[in-house]
C-alpha positions in Angstrom: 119.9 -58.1 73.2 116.4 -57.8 71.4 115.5 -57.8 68.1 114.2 -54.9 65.6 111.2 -55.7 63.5 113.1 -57.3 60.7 114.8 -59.7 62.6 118.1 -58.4 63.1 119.6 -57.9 66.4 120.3 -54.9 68.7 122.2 -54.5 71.5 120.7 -51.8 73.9 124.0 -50.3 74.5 124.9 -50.3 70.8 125.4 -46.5 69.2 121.7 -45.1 68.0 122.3 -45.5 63.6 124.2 -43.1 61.2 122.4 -41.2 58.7 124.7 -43.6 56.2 123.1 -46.6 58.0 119.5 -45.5 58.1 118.2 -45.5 55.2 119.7 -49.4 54.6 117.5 -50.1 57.7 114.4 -48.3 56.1 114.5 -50.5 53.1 114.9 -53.7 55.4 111.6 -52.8 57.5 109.8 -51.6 54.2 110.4 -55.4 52.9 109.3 -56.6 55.7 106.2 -55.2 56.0 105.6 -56.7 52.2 106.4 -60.4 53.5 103.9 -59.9 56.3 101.1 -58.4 53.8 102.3 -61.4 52.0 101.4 -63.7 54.4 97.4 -63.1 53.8 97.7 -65.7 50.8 97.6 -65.4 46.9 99.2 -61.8 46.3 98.6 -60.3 43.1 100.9 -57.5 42.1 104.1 -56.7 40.7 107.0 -58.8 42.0 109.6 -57.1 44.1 112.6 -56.1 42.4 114.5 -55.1 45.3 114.2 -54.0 48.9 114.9 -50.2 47.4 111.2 -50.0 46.4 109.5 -52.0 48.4 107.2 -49.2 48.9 106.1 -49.0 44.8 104.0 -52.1 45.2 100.6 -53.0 44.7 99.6 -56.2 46.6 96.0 -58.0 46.6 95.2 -61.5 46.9 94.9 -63.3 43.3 91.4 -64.4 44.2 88.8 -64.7 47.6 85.7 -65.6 48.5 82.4 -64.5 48.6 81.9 -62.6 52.2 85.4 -62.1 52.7 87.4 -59.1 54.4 90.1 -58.0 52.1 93.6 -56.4 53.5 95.9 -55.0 50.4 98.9 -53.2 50.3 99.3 -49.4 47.9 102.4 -47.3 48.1 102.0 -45.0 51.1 100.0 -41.4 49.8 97.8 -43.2 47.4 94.4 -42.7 46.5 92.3 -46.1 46.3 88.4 -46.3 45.1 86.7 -49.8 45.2 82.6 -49.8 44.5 82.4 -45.7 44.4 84.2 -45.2 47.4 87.6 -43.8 48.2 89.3 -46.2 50.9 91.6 -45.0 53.7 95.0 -45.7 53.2 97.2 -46.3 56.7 100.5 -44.4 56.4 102.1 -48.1 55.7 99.7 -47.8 52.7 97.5 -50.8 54.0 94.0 -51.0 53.0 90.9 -52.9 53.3 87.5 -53.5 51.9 84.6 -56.0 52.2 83.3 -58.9 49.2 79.2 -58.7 49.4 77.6 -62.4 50.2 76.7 -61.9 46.5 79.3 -60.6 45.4 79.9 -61.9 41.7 83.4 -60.5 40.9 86.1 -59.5 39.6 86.2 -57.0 42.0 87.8 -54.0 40.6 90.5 -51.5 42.8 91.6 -48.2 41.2 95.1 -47.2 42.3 96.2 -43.3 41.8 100.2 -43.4 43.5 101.4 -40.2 44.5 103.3 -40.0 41.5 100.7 -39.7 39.1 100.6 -43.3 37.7 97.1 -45.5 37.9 96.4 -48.8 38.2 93.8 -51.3 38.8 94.5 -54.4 40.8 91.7 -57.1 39.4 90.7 -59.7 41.9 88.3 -63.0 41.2 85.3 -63.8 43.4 85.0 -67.6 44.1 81.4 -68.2 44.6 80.1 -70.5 47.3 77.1 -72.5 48.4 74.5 -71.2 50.7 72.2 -74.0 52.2 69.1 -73.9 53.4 68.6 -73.5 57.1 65.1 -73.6 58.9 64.6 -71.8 62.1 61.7 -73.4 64.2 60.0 -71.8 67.3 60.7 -68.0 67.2 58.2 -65.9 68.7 55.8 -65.5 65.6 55.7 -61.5 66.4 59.2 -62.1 65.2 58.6 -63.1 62.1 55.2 -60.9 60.9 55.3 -58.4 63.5 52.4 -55.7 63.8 52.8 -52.2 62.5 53.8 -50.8 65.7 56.6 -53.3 66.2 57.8 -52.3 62.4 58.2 -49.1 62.9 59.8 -49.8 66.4 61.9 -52.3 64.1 62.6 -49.9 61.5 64.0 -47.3 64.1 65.9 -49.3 66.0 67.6 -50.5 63.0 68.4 -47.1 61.5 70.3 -46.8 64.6 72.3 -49.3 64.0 73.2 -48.6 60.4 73.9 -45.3 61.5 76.3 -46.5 63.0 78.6 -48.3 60.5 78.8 -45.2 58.4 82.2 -44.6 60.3 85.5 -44.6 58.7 87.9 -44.0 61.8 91.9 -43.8 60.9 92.5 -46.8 63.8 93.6 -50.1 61.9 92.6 -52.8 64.8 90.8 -54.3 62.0 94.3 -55.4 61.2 94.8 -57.7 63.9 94.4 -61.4 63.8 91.2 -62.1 65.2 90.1 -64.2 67.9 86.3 -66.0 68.9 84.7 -64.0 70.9 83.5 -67.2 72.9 84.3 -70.8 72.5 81.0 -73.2 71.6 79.6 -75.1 68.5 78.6 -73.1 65.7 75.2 -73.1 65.5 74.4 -70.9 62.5 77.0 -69.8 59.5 77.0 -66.6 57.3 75.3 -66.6 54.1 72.8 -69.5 54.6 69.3 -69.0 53.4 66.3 -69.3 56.3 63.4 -70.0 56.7 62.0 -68.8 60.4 59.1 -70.7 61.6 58.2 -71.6 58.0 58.2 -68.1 56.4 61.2 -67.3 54.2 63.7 -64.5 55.4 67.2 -62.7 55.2 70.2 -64.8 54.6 71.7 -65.1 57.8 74.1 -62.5 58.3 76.7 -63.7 60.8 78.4 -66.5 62.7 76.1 -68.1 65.5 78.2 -69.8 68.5 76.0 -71.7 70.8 77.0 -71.2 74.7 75.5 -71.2 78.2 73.7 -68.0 79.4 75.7 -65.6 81.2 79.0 -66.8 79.3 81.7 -63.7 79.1 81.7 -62.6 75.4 85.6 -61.4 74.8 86.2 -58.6 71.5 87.7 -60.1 68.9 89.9 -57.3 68.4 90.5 -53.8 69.8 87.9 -51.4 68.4 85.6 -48.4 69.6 81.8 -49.0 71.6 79.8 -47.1 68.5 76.2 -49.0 69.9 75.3 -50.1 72.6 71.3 -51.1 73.2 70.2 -53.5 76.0 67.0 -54.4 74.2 66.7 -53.7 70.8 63.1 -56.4 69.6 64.9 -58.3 66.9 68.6 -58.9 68.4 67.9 -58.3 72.3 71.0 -57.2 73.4 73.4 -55.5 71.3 76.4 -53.8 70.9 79.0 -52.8 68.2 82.7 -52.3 67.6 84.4 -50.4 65.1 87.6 -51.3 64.4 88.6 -48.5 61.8 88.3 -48.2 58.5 84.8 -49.2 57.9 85.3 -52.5 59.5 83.0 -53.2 62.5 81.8 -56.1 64.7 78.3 -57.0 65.8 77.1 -58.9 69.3 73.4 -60.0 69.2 71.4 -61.4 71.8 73.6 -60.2 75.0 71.9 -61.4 78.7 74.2 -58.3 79.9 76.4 -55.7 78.2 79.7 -54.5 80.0 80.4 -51.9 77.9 79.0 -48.5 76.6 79.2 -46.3 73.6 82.4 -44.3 73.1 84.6 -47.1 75.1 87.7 -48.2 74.0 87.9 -51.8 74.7 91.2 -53.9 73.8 91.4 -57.3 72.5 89.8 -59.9 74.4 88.4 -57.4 77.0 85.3 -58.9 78.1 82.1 -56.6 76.3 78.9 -58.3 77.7 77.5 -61.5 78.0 75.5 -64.6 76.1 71.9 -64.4 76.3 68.7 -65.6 74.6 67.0 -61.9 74.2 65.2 -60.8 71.0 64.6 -63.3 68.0 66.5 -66.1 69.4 65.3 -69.8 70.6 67.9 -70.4 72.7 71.5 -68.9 74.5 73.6 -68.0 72.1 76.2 -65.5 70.2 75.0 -63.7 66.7 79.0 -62.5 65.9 78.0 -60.2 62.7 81.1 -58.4 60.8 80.7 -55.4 58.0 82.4 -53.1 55.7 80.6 -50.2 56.1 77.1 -51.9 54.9 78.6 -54.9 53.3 78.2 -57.9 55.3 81.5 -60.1 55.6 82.0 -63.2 57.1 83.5 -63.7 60.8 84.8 -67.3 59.8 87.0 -66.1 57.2 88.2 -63.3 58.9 89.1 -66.1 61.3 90.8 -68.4 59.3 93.5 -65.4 57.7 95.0 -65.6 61.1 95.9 -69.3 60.9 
């Protein structure tokens, strides 16, 4: 005996449904698929009137945070635009989009269903606080490098960027996500530095302190799109796409396992923690982005729990 995705049992042997009987069991999967959208927290949308339609629903949270990685739910066939762009729309009608570090809200999603009817699902921005972290004892040609290690900066970077531009149909960005490695965090997204006195970019990512060589696991399943062994500023690096503009980031790798154009699974081992590039000591950079909006890894923890 086993168990169909809403919870109601089958029996192997059991007669495959009548056409009568189907499309009861359509409306009990559609509703389903609602409760586990649901489940992200604080829905906005119109209620559900019945299982029937399900399927007519808008569904985004109420309100998130700044750096946050958003999963809502459209009627199937839609067309969805959020900050001049037109988001991919899974044939369950999930879709997803990134809040900006600076991000000062309401963030503003135009839905066109297939029927013709628009609307705009309005969602609040909760700022937070970014302290102040300092960053002592980076090499200094880190911080003000020469104009030869600029430009050498400038291109390996490009590459990188270059590499986010993707918008792949796969939705692994939809499973829950795991660390990559287990350690103290050592750095958190957002904060302001200061490196070896001089001011610089917010940090951009999660920092997890571990010992050299430590396997790095993926998060989630997703597609090599980069993979450098020695890029100046983040040392080893590669990067995962996991569809729809999301991606993943790995600085700082002692040894990289993978390649570009792999398809690695979830918690397939990608590389290993290092110390190379602007770093004082072994540890993890775990970036995340929507397309070239940075998000935050912890929160895209913490919807799993």
């Amino acid at each position: 005996m086993t168990r169909d995705p809403t919870g109601t049992a089958v029996d192997a042997s059991v007669r495959t449904p009548s056409v009568e009987e189907a499309p009861a069991r359509r409306r009990r999967l559609a509703a389903w698929m609602l409760a586990l959208l649901s489940g992200i927290g604080g829905m906005a949308g119109v209620g559900i009137a019945s299982a029937q339609d399900a399927d007519a629903h808008v569904v985004f949270p109420d309100s998130v945070q700044q750096g946050a990685m958003v999963i809502g739910r459209v009627p199937p066939g839609s067309r969805v635009e959020y900050a001049g762009r037109t988001l991919r729309v899974t044939g369950y009608g999930s879709v997803v989009l990134g809040i900006g570090r600076d991000a000062t809200g309401p963030a503003q999603v135009r839905i066109v269903r297939p029927d013709g009817g628009e609307q705009t699902a309005s969602i609040a921005v909760t700022a937070r606080d970014w302290p102040l972290q300092r960053v002592d004892g980076v090499p200094p040609s880190t911080v003000d490098p020469p104009p030869a290690t600029a430009e050498r900066i400038r291109r390996e970077q490009a590459l990188v960027t270059a590499a986010r531009v993707r918008d792949d149909a796969r939705a692994d960005f939809a499973q829950h996500f795991i660390r990559p490695v287990e350690g103290r965090i050592s750095g958190r997204f957002g904060r302001a530095r200061v490196y070896n006195g001089t001011p610089g970019s917010p940090h951009s990512g999660m920092d997890i302190a571990a010992p050299q060589g430590t396997p790095i696991k993926a998060p989630a399943a997703g597609l090599v799109t980069f993979a450098g062994p020695d890029l100046y500023l983040t040392g080893g690096t590669v990067l995962l796409d996991h569809g729809h503009g999301i991606s993943s980031n790995f600085l700082h790798l002692s040894r990289l396992d993978v390649r570009e154009g792999d398809r690695v699974e979830q918690g397939q081992v990608i590389g290993a923690v290092g110390a190379t590039g602007r770093a004082t000591g072994p540890h993890l950079h775990w970036g995340m982005n929507w397309f070239d909006v940075r998000i935050d890894p912890q929160l895209v923890l913490e919807r799993a729990r």
